[in-house]
VEXPA-42641 format. One line per field, with one value per residue (C-alpha): residue number from 1; residue in one letter; x, y, z. Coordinates in pm, 1 decimal. Each point is the difference from the previous one (the first is absolute). Example, Ala and Ser with C-alpha at 12.3 -4.5 7.8 and 13.67 -1.06 7.14 Angstrom:
num: c(1,2) $
residuo: c(a,s) $
X: c(1230.0,137.0) $
Y: c(-450.0,344.0) $
Z: c(780.0,-66.0) $
//
This chain:
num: c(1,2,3,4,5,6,7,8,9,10,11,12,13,14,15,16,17,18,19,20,21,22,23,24,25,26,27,28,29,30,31,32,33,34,35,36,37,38,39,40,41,42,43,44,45,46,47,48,49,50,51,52,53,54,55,56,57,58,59,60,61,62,63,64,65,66,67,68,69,70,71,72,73,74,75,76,77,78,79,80,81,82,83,84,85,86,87,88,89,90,91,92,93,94,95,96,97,98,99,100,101,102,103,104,105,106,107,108,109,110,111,112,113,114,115,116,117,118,119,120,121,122,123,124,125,126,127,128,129,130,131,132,133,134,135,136,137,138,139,140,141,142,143,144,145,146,147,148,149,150,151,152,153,154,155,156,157,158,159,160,161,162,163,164,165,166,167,168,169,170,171,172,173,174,175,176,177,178,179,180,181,182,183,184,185,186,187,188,189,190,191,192,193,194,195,196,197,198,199) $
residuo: c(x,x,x,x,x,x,x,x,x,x,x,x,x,x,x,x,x,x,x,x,x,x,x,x,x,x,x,x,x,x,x,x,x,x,x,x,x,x,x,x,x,x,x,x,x,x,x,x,x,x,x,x,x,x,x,x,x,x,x,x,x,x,x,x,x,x,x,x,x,x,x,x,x,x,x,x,x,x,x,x,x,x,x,x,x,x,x,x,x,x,x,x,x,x,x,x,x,x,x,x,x,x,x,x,x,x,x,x,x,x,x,x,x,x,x,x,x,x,x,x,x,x,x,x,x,x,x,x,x,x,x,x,x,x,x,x,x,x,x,x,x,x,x,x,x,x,x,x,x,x,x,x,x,x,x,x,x,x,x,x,x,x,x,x,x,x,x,x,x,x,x,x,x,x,x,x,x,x,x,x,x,x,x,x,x,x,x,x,x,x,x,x,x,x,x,x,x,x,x) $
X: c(-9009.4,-140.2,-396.6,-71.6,124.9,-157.4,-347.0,53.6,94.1,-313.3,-230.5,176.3,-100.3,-349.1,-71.2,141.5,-223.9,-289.9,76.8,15.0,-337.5,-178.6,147.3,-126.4,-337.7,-47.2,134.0,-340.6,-139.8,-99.5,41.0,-356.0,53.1,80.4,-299.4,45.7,75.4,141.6,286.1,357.8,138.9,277.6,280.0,151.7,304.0,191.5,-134.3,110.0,366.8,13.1,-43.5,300.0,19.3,-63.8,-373.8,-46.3,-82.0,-234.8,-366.8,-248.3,-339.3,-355.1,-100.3,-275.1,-70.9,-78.5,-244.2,-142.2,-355.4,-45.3,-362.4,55.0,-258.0,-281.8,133.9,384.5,73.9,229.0,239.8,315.0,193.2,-262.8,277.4,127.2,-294.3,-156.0,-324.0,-189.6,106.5,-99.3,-346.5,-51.3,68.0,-153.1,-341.7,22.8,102.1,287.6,-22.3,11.6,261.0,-33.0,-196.8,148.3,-308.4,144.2,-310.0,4.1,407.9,151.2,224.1,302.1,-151.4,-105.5,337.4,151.8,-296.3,51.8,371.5,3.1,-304.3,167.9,324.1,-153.7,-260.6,366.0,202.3,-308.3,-8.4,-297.8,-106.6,-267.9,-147.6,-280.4,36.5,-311.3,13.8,-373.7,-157.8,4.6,-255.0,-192.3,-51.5,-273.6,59.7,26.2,286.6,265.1,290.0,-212.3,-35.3,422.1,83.1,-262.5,164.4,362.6,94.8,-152.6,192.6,312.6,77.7,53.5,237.1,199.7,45.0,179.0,273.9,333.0,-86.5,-242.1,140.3,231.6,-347.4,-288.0,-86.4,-297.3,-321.7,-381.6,-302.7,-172.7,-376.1,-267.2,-50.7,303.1,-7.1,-39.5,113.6,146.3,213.9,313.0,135.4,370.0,185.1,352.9,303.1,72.9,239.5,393.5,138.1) $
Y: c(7570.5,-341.3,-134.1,-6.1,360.4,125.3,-162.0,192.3,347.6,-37.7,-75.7,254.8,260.7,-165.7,61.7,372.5,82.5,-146.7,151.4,404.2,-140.1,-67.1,354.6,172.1,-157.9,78.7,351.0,150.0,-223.2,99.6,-305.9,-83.6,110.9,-289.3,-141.7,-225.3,-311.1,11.8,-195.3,132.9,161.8,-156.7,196.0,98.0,-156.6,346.9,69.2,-374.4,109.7,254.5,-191.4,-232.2,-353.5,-125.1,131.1,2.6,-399.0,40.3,-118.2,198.4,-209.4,228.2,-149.0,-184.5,-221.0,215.9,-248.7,154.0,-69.0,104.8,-111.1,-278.8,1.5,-291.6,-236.8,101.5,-267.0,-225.5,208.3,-250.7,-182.4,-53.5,-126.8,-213.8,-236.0,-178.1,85.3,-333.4,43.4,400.9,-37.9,-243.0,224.7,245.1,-206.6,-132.7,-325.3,-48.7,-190.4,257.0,-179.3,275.7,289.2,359.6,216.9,330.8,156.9,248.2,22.1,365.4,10.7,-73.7,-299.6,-127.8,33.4,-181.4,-241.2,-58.7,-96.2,-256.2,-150.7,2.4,-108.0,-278.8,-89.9,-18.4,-204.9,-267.1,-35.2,162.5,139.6,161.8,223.0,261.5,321.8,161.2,419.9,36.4,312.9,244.1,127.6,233.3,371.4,140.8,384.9,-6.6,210.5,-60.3,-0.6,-321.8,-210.0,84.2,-175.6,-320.4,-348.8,148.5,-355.5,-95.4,242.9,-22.2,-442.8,26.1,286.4,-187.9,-306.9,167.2,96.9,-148.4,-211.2,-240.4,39.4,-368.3,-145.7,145.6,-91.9,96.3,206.7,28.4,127.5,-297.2,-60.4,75.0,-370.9,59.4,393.2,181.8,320.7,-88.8,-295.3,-45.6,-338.0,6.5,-276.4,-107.9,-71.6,-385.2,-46.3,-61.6,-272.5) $
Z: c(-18394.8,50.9,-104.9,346.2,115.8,-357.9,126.3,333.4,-167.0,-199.6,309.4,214.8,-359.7,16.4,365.5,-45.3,-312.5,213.2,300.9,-234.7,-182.3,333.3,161.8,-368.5,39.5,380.1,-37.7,127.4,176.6,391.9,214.1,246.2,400.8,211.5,170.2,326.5,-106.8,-329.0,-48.3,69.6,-339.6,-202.5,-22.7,-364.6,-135.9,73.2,370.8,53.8,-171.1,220.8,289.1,-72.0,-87.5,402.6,-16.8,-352.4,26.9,328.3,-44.4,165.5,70.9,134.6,330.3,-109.1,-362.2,-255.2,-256.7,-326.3,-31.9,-395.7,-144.3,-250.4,-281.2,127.3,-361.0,52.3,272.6,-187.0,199.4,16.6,-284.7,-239.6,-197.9,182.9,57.0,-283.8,-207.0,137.4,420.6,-78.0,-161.6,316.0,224.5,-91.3,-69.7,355.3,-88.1,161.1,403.2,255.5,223.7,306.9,45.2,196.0,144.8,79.8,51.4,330.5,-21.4,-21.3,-318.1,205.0,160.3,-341.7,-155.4,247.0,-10.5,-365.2,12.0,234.9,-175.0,-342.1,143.0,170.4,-284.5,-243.7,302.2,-6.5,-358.3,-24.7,-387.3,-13.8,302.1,121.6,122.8,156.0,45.7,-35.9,-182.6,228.5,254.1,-104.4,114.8,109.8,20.6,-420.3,-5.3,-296.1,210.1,205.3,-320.5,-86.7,354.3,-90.0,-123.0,125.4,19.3,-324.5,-163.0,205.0,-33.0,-394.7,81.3,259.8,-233.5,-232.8,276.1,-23.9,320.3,-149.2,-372.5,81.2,164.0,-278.8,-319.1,-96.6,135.1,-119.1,178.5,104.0,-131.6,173.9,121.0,185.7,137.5,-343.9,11.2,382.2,-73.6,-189.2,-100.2,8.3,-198.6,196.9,-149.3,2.2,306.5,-85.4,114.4) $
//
């Protein structure tokens, strides 16, 4: 047996031991009732076996974009390769020191507007050159009715752009991310350092 088929005998024994670890651990647990909406389920590695090796590679996408709109703690928003960027251009950045070379307001966009807003803005901003740029969400109106599951929907955008730019899409385009001060939008704002363009 050769290094390399060794290495895959050893993943293929990893994967397996995994694979009885995560069954033993999830032994008697009661999966939630679909609700409409939810995402389509991913099938298991053995219902995809079963299926044969034709389907077993076929992607199934929901209808619409599904985003992830997580909180982030209000200090977490170095959100993209901290270390990448060095200690000087960070503590710039995140003072507010930095030239805002563009500015995206994405105030009154649904969240699939805004995504869609915020791509062609950072992929433009990056094409031009462009370093250092603003992106407006706003805070959120506020609800009047005082009901918990009001203030939950508030700031969806706020809560949802930090998310997005940690997706694989802007990942070649993003370096870095920090709530902007309040001079700029505060607790609305996000300044989001580019990547210097390749040439």
């Amino acid at each position: 047996m050769t290094h390399k088929d060794e290495k895959i005998q050893k993943n293929k024994d990893r994967k397996r031991r995994d694979q009885q670890l995560w069954e033993q651990m999830t032994v008697d647990v009661t999966p939630l009732p679909d609700r409409p909406g939810d995402p389509p389920r991913v099938r298991s590695q053995d219902d995809r076996d079963d299926l044969g090796d034709g389907l077993s590679k076929t992607v199934v996408r929901s209808e619409r974009p599904v985003f992830n709109a997580k909180p982030v703690a209000s200090r977490d928003r170095g959100l993209v390769g901290d270390s990448e960027v060095d200690r000087r251009t960070a503590q710039k950045l995140k003072r507010g020191d930095m030239a805002i070379e563009a500015r995206l307001d994405l105030h009154g966009m649904t969240r699939v507007q805004a995504h869609g807003a915020l791509e062609g803005f950072l992929r433009s901003s990056y094409g031009a050159g462009r370093r250092c740029v603003l992106v407006i969400t706003g805070r959120g109106a506020p609800r009047h009715s005082g009901s918990a599951a009001d203030d939950s929907s508030r700031g969806v955008l706020r809560r949802s752009v930090p998310e997005w730019l940690r997706e694989d899409v802007f990942r070649d385009i993003v370096l870095k991310v920090e709530q902007a001060r309040p001079q700029d939008g505060g607790e609305g704002a996000f300044y989001v350092l580019l990547r210097r363009k390749r040439s």
